[in-house]
Each structure stands twice: as structure tokens, then as C-alpha cells.
C-alpha positions as CSV (number, residue, x, y, z in Angstrom):
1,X,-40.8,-51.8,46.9
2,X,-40.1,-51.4,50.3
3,X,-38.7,-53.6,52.8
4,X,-40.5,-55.2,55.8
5,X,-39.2,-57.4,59.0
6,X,-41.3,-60.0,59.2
7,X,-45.4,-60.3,58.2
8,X,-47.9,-57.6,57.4
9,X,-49.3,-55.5,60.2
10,X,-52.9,-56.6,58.7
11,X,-53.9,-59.3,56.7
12,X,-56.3,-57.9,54.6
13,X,-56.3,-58.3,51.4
14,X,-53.8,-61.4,51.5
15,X,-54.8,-65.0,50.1
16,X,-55.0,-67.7,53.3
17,X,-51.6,-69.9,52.3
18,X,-50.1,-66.3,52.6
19,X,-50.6,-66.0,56.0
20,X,-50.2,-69.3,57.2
21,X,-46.6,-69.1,56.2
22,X,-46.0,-66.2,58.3
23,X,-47.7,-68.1,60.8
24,X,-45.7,-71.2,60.8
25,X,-42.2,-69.1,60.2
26,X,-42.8,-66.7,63.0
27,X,-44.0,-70.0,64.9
28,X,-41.1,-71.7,64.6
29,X,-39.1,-68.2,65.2
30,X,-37.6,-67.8,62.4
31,X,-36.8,-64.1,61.3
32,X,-37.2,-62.9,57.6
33,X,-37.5,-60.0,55.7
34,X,-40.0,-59.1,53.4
35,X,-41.5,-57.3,50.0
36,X,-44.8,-56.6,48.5
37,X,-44.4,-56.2,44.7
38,X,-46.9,-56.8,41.6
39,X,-47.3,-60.6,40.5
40,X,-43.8,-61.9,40.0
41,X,-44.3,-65.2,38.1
42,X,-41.0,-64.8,35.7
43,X,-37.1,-65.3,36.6
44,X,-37.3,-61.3,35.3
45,X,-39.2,-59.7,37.7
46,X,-37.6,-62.2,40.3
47,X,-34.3,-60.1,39.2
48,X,-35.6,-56.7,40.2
49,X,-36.8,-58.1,43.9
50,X,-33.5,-59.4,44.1
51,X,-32.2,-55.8,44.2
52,X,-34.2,-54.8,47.0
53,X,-33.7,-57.7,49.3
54,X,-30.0,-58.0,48.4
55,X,-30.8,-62.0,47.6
56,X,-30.9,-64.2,44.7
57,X,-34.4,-65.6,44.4
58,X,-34.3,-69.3,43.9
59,X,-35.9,-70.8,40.8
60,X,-38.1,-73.4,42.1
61,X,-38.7,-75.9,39.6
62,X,-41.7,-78.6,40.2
63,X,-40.9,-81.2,38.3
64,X,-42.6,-85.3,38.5
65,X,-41.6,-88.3,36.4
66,X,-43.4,-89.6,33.6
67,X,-45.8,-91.9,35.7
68,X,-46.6,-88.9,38.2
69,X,-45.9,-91.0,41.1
70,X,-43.2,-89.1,42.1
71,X,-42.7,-85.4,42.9
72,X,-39.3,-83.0,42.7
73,X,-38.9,-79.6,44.0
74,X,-35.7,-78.2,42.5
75,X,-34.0,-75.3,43.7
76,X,-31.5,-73.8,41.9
77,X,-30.5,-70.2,41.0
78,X,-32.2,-67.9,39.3
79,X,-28.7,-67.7,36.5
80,X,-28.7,-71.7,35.9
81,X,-30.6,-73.5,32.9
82,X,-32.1,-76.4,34.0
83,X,-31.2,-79.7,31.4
84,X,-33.7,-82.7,32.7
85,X,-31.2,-85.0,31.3
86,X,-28.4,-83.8,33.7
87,X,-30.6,-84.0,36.8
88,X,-32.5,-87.3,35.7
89,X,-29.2,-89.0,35.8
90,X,-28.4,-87.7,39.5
91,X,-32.0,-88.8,41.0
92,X,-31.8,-92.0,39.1
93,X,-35.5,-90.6,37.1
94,X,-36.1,-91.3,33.6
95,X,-38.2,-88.8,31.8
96,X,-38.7,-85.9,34.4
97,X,-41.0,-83.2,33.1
98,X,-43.0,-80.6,34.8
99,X,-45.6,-81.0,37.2
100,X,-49.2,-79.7,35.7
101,X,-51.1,-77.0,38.3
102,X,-53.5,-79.4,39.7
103,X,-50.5,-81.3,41.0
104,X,-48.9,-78.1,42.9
105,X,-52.5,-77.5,44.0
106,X,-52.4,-80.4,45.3
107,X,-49.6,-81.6,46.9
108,X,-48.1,-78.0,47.7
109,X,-51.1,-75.5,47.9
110,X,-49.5,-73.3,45.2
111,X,-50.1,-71.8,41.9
112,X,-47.7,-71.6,38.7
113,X,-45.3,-68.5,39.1
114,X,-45.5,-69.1,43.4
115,X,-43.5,-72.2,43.2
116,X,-41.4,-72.1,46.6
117,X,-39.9,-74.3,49.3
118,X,-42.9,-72.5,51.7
119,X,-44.8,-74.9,49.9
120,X,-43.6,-78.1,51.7
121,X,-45.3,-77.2,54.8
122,X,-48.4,-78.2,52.7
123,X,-47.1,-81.5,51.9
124,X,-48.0,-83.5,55.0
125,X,-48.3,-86.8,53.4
126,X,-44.2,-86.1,52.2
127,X,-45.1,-86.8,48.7
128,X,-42.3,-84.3,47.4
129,X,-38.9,-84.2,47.5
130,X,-36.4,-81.5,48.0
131,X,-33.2,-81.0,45.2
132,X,-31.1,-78.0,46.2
133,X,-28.6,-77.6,43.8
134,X,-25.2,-77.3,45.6
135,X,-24.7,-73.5,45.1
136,X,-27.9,-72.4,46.6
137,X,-26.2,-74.1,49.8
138,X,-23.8,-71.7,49.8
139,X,-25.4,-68.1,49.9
140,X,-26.1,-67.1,53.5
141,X,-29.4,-66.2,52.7
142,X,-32.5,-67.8,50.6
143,X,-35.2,-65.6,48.9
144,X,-38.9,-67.1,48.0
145,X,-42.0,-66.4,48.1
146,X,-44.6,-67.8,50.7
147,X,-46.6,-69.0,48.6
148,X,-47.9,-66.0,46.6
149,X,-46.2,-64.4,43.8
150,X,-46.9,-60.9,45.1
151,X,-44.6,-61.2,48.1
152,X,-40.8,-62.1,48.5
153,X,-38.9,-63.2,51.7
154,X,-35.2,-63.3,52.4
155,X,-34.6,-65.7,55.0
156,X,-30.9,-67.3,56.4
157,X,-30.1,-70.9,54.4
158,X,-29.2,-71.9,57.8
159,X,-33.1,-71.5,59.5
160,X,-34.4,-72.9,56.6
161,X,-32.0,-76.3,56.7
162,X,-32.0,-76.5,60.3
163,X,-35.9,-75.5,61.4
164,X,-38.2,-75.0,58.6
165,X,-37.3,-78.4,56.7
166,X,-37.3,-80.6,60.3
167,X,-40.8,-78.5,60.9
168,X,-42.0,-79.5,57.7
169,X,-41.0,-83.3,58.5
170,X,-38.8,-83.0,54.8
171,X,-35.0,-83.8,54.5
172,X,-33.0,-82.9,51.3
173,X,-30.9,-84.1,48.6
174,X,-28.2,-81.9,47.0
175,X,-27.9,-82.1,43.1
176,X,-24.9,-80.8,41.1
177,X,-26.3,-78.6,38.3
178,X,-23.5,-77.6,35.7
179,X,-26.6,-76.0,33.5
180,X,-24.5,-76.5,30.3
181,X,-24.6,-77.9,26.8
């Protein structure tokens, strides 16, 4: 794997959500490094692009309660088991299970193992909400996909908080995940 600043010189070969990720990041100037790599779709092989961008990939959880009328992203690190129980309580949502693959189709333009906060610039209609766990707030930099599993971007918390999520029309809420029995 090598690493890249910023998108592909061509974009052959890359799906359409692909692109228009790099489109709306470089339109809202925001700098990021990235890495081609086979289909990543497991916290594992998330571990070994880790290395190479020198960032913990974010597990990105979408998650919906038991009616499906309302949607969770969760982001949390890669190192953290996730207990619906513990995060129920903090949203105030009985039952949460995961979301189904026509839902992030739907709602985020993104198939299993691609889950990522690039996503939310598909969700015009703000039908899901953002949970970032507390410690993924405190790494300097974020690392996701944009919306492929075959590609990996590091890009600062601090753009991502302060221009992707206002571009995207989403706000936040920050969960505290102890991941324990």
C-alpha cells in the first residue's frame, strides 16, 4: 500500500460515491491522505491500513431502533466492543440493532464493510444521526473510507467537526462507550 495526498490522478476504474467524496472534500478544501488496498470489510484488515496511514480506523457502526424509524451512525474505535445496552441507555433507544443493507443503500449510499462518516453527505433528508464516542474526539486525525472499502483516508478530526459535518447539514452527539462487561 502506498500513500497518496489527496484523490486519484484518474478515475477509472473507481465506483461513482467514490469520487464524489473526493469531490465534495477537496470542494470544501479539505486535505487528506489516502490508500488503495484490497476490499477491507473487517476491523482486521482495517488494522493493517492503520499501519500505513499512521491512524486508527474508526469502526462505524449503523445501527436503527426496533421500529426503523430512526437511524445511528456510531463511531468508535476500532479496539472497543460495542454493548447495545450501554449505548441504548445514553440515546434514550430501546432495542437498537443493526441497520439491514437496503437501509445504508438508502439513506447513506453505502454497502456493508464501507460504512463511514463520508456517507452523511448522502443523507440530505438528515435521517441519520452521528454518535462519536468520546475517544475518537481525541485523536488528531480520523481514518475512513469514502465510501468504498478498497480505499482509506486519514483526514484531521478537526476538518471533519468543523467543515465536513456543517457541509453535510449534520451536528453530533458524543456517547461514552466503556465497551465492558
Amino acid at each position: 500500500m502506498q500513500l497518496y495526498q489527496g484523490r486519484p490522478d484518474t478515475n477509472e476504474g473507481r465506483l461513482e460515491r467514490e469520487i464524489r467524496t473526493y469531490d465534495f472534500l477537496d470542494g470544501l478544501g479539505i486535505h487528506y491522505i489516502r490508500t488503495d488496498h484490497e476490499r477491507a470489510d473487517n476491523m482486521e484488515a482495517c488494522n493493517e491500513i492503520d499501519a500505513v496511514l499512521g491512524v486508527v480506523i474508526c469502526k462505524n457502526l449503523f445501527l436503527c431502533n426496533r421500529q426503523k424509524t430512526k437511524y445511528y451512525l456510531l463511531m468508535m474505535p476500532g479496539d472497543k466492543k460495542f454493548k447495545t445496552k450501554e449505548l441504548s441507555k445514553q440515546i434514550n433507544s430501546a432495542r437498537l440493532s443493526f441497520a439491514g443493507p437496503e437501509d445504508m443503500l438508502k439513506y447513506l449510499n453505502i454497502e456493508p464493510g464501507a460504512v463511514s462518516i463520508m456517507g452523511l453527505m448522502n443523507d440530505r433528508e438528515n435521517q441519520v444521526q452521528l454518535l462519536i464516542d468520546e475517544d475518537v474526539l481525541q485523536d488528531e486525525y480520523i481514518g475512513c473510507h469514502p465510501c468504498v472499502c478498497t480505499s482509506s483516508l486519514k483526514i484531521r478530526t478537526a476538518d471533519v467537526i468543523e467543515k465536513y459535518l456543517p457541509a453535510t447539514e449534520h451536528t453530533y452527539s458524543v456517547v461514552h462507550l466503556v465497551g465492558e462487561d
